[in-house]
C-alpha positions in Angstrom: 56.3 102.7 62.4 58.2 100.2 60.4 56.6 97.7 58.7 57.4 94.5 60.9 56.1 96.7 64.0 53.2 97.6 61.9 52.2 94.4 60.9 52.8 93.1 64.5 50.8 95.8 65.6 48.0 94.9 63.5 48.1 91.3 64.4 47.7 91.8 67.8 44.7 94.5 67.7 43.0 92.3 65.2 43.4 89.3 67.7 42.3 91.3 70.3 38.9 92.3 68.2 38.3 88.8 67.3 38.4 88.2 71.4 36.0 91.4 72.1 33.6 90.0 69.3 33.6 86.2 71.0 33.1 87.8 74.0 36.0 86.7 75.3 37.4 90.4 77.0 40.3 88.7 79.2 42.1 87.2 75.9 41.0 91.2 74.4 42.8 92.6 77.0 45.9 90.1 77.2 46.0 90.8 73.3 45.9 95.0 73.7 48.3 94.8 76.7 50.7 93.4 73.9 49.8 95.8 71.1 50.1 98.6 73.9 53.8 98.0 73.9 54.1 97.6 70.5 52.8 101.2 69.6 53.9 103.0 72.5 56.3 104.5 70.6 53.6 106.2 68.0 50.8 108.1 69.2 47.6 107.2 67.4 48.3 103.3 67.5 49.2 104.4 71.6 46.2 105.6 71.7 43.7 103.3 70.0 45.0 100.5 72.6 43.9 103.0 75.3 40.6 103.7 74.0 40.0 99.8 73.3 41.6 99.3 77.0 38.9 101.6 78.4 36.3 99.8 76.8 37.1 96.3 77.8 37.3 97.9 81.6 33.9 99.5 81.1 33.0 95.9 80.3 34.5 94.2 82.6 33.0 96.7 85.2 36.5 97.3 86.6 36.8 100.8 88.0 40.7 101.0 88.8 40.8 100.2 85.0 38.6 102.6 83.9 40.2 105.3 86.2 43.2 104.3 85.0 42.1 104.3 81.6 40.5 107.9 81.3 43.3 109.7 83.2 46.1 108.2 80.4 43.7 109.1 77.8 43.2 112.7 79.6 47.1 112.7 79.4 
């Protein structure tokens, strides 16, 4: 990942953390759905946004979400 993608990357995931931790999962999940397309391109950053996806739906009690969620991780 180049650096400017990186550091884009970064931004968004740590604004999205900063959401989860006030509680606020809709901004967390606006905020992963960007870094999502930012790091599709590279696996583990692909990933993490999956993982943290799936945890804001578990939260959020959202079971299309969560399906969702598991069978891209299962992928």
């Amino acid at each position: 990942m180049n650096p400017t993608l990186a550091a884009a990357f970064r931004h968004e995931m740590d604004a999205a953390r900063a959401a989860w931790a006030a509680g606020d999962a809709d901004a967390a999940f606006a905020r992963l759905e960007r870094a999502h397309i930012l790091g599709q391109r590279h696996f583990i950053p692909h990933v993490l946004t999956h993982i943290w996806m799936l945890r804001v739906g578990w939260k959020r009690r959202d079971r299309r979400e969560i399906t969702g969620q598991l069978m891209r991780l299962a992928a």
